[in-house]
C-alpha positions in Angstrom: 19.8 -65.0 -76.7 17.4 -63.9 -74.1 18.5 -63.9 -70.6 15.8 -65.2 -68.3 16.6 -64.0 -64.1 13.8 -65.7 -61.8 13.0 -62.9 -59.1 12.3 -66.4 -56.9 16.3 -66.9 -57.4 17.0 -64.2 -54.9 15.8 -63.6 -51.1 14.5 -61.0 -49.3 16.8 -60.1 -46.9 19.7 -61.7 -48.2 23.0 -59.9 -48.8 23.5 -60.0 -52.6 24.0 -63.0 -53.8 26.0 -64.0 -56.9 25.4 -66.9 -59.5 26.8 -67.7 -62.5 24.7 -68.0 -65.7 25.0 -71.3 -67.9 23.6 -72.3 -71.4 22.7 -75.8 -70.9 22.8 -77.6 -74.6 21.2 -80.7 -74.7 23.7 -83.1 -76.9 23.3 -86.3 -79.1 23.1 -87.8 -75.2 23.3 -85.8 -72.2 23.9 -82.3 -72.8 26.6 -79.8 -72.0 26.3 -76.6 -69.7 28.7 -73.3 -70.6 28.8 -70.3 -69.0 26.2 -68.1 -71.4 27.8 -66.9 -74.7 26.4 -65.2 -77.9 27.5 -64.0 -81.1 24.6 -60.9 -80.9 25.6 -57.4 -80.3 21.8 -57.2 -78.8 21.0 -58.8 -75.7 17.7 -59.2 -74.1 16.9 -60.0 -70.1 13.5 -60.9 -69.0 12.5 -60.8 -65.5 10.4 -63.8 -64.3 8.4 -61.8 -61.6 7.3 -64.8 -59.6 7.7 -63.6 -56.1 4.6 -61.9 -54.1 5.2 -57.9 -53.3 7.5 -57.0 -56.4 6.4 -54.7 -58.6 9.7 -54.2 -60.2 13.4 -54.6 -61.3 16.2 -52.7 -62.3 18.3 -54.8 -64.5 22.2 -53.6 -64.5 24.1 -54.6 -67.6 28.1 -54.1 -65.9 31.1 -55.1 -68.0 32.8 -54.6 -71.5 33.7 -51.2 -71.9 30.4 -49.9 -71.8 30.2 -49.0 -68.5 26.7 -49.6 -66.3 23.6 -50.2 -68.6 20.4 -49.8 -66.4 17.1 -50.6 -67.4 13.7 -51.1 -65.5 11.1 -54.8 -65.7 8.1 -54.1 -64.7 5.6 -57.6 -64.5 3.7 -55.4 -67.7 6.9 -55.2 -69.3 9.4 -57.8 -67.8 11.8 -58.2 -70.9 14.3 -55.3 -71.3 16.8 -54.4 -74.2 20.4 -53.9 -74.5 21.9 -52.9 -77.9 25.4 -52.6 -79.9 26.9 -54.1 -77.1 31.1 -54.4 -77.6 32.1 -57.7 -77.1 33.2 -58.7 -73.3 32.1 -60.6 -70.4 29.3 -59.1 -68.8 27.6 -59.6 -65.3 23.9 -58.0 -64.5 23.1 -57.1 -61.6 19.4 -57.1 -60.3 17.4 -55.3 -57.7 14.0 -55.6 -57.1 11.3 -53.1 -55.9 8.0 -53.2 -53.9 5.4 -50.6 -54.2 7.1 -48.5 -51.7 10.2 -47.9 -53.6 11.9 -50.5 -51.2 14.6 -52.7 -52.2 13.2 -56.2 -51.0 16.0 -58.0 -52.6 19.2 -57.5 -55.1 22.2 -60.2 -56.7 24.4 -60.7 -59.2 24.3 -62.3 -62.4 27.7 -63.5 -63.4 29.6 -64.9 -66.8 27.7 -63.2 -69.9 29.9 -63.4 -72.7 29.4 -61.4 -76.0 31.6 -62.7 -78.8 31.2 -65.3 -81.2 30.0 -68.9 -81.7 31.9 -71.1 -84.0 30.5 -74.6 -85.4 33.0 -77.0 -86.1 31.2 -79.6 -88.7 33.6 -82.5 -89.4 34.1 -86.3 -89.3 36.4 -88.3 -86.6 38.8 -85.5 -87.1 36.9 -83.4 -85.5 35.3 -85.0 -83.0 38.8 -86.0 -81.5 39.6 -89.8 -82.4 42.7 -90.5 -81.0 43.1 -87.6 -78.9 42.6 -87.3 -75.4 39.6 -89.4 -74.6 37.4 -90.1 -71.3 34.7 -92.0 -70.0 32.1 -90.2 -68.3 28.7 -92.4 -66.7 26.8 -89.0 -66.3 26.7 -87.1 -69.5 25.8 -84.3 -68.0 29.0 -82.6 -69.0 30.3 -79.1 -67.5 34.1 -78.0 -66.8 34.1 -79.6 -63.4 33.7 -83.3 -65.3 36.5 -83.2 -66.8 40.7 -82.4 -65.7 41.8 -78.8 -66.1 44.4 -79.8 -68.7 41.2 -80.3 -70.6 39.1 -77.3 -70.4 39.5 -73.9 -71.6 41.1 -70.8 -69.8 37.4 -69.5 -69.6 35.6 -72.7 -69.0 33.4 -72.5 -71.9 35.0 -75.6 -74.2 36.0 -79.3 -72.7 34.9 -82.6 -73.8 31.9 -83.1 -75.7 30.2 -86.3 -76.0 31.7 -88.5 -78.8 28.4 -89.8 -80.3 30.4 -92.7 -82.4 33.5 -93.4 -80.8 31.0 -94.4 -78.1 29.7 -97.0 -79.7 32.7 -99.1 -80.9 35.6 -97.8 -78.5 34.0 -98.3 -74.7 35.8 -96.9 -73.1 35.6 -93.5 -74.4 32.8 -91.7 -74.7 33.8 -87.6 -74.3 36.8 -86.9 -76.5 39.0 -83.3 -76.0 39.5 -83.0 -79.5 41.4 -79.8 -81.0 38.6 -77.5 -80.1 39.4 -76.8 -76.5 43.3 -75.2 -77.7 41.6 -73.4 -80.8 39.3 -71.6 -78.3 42.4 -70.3 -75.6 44.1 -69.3 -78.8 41.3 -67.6 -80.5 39.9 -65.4 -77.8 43.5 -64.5 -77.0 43.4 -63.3 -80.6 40.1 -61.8 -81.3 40.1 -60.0 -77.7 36.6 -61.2 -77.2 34.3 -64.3 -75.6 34.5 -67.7 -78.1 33.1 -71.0 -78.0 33.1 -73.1 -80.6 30.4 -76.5 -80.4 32.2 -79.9 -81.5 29.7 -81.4 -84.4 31.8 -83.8 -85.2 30.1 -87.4 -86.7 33.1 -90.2 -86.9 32.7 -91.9 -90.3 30.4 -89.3 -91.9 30.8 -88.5 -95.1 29.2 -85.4 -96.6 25.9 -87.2 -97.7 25.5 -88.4 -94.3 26.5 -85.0 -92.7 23.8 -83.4 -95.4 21.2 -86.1 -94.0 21.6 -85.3 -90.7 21.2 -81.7 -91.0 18.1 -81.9 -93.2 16.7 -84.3 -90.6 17.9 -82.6 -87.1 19.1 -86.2 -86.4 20.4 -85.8 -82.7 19.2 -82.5 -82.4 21.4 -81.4 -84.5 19.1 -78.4 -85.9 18.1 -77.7 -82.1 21.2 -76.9 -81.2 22.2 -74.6 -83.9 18.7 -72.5 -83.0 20.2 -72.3 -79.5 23.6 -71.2 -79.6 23.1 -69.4 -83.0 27.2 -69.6 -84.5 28.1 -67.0 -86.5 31.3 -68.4 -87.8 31.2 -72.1 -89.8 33.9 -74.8 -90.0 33.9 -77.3 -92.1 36.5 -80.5 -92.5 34.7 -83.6 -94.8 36.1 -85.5 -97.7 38.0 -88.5 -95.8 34.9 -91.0 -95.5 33.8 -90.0 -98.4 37.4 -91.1 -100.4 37.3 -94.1 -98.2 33.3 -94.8 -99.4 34.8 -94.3 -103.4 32.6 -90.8 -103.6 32.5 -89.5 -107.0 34.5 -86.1 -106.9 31.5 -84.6 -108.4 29.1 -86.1 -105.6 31.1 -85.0 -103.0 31.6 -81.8 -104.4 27.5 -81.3 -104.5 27.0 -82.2 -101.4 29.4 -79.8 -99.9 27.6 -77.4 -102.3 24.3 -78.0 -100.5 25.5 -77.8 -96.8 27.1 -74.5 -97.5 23.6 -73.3 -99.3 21.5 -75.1 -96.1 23.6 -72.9 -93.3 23.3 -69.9 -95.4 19.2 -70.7 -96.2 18.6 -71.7 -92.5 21.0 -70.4 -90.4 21.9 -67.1 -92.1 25.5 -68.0 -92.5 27.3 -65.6 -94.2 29.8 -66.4 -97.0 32.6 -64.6 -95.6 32.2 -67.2 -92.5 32.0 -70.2 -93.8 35.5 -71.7 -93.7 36.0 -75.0 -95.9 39.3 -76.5 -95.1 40.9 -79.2 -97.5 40.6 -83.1 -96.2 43.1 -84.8 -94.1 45.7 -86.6 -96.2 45.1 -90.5 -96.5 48.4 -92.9 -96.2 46.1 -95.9 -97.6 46.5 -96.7 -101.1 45.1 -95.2 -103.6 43.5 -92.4 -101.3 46.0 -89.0 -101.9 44.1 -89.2 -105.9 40.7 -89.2 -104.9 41.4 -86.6 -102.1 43.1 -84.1 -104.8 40.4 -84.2 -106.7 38.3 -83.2 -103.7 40.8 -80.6 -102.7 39.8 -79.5 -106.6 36.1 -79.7 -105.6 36.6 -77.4 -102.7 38.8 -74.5 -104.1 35.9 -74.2 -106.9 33.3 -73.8 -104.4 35.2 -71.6 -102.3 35.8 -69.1 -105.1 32.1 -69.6 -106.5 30.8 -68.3 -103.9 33.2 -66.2 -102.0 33.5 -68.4 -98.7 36.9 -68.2 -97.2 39.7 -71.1 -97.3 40.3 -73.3 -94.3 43.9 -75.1 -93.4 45.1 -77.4 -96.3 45.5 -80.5 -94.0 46.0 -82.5 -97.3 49.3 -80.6 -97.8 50.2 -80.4 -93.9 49.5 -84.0 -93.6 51.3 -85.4 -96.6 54.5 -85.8 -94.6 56.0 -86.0 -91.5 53.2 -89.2 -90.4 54.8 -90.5 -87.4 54.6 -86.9 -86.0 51.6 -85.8 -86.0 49.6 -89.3 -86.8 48.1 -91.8 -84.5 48.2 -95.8 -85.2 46.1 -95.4 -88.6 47.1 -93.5 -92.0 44.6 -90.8 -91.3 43.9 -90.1 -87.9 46.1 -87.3 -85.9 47.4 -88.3 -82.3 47.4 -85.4 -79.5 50.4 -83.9 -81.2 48.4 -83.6 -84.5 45.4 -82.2 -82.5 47.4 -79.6 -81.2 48.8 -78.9 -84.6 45.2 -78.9 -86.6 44.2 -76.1 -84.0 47.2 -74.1 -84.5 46.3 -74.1 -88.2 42.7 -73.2 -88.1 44.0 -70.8 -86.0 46.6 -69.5 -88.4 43.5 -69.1 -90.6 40.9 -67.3 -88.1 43.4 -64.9 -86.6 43.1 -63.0 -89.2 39.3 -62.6 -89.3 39.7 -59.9 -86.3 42.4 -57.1 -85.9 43.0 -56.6 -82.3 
């Protein structure tokens, strides 16, 4: 990620002001804005020297437990490097120079967060149907659209537009899904800045899912070039049982998503988590889904990608629980409970 600071953004004069940074990510419609997060050790700021009589910057990296970086932009050299940073939330500082060695004007840069980036790639499931839902006219989503019983502890993760719930429930059109619990949780955990994106397509099955991603359909590509995850969740295989997938269809398409984020995203195996589908109360469904559940522990040990929650087995019992008002789809309750497991899986990834 390269961090871009506007000299135009602070006045001469002015006692230093302080803003907070945001990654604006533009969704299947609208977009979301989070404060600025990335999975890179190596963090690059480049000074936009657009205001007459500066003839340079000194760019203050403060945070983590590295103490006070300082670098110096120049309008020759305006980008400047910070490397094998620990993960923390960071704030840089900026004061800029005219030819006299005179500070004409300084601020703060505020919520930099080095951790990790997590992609959730699911179905319904994971875009949140029948959890909390909302209705938002401006889709211009931050923290501040949404309840605080709904957003993170750090305000990176809330309700992400629910590109097809929209369409045939009204009156939702942001869903909360499990992701905003999973990423409290998981920072607590890992010590360290998360956000994790909510890709979830409602009635995809893995050929559609593979489509999408070959395609960038909604942007899909775009937005996995900007937020660059390092860490790859995947939950498919209901839609599929429901569509009568072959075991061995399925099981190839999984195949080639897995081989497209490696190929074009530089995935790594070790971070590619591929949980087991959601059990199925409609007939017939619990044989087709164990011999997807087959399909996914052979890919898994082919090539050395790590297991995610077995919501087949979780799921089997216990339905009024942790189920909604269909045989497959988890209520809030359920939410709650899917994160806890992904999080019983991820925890130990990191050792505090």
């Amino acid at each position: 990620m390269t961090l871009v600071l506007a000299t135009s953004d602070l006045v001469a004069g002015e006692p230093g002001a302080v803003r907070s940074l945001r990654t604006v990510v533009p969704d299947v419609a609208g977009s979301y804005a989070i404060p600025c997060i990335q999975s890179s050790r190596d963090l690059t700021v480049r000074v936009e020297f657009a205001t007459p009589g500066v003839v340079a910057a000194e760019v203050a990296l403060v945070g983590g437990s590295g103490g006070v970086l300082v670098r110096t932009a120049s309008p020759a050299a305006p980008a400047v490097e910070f490397a094998g940073l620990p993960s923390g939330e960071y704030a840089v500082d900026l004061r800029l120079f005219d030819g006299d060695g005179e500070v004409l004007a300084c601020g703060r840069f505020e919520r930099v967060g080095i951790g990790t980036v997590l992609c959730a790639i699911g179905d319904s499931l994971t875009e949140g149907y029948l959890g909390h839902g909302f209705w938002r006219d401006d889709l211009a989503l931050t923290a501040a659209s949404f309840p605080g019983s709904a957003v993170s502890r750090d305000g990176r993760n809330f309700p992400q537009y629910a590109p097809t719930t929209s369409r045939h429930k009204p009156e939702i059109n942001c869903f909360q899904s499990w992701l905003t619990r999973l990423n409290d949780v998981l920072a607590a955990s890992w010590r360290e800045p998360v956000f994790l994106a909510n890709e979830g397509m409602g009635g995809y099955t893995t050929g559609h899912y593979l489509a999408m991603m070959r395609n960038n359909q909604g942007g899909w590509r775009d937005r996995m070039r900007l937020l660059e995850p390092t860490v790859w969740l995947i939950h498919l295989g209901v839609n599929d049982e429901r569509q009568m997938v072959s075991p061995a269809i399925f099981g190839a398409n999984l195949r080639v998503i897995v081989e497209l984020l490696q190929t074009d995203f530089g995935a790594v195996s070790d971070a590619i988590y591929l949980a087991r589908p959601s059990y199925d109360y409609a007939p017939g469904a619990a044989a087709i889904l164990r011999q997807y559940c087959d399909c996914i522990d052979a890919l898994v040990a082919d090539r050395n990608l790590r297991a995610g929650p077995d919501f087949f087995a979780v799921f089997a019992g216990d339905r009024e629980r942790w189920y909604g008002s269909d045989p497959v789809h988890p209520g809030p309750e359920g939410m709650d409970y899917m994160a806890d497991l992904w999080h019983g899986i991820l925890a130990k990834r990191r050792t505090p």
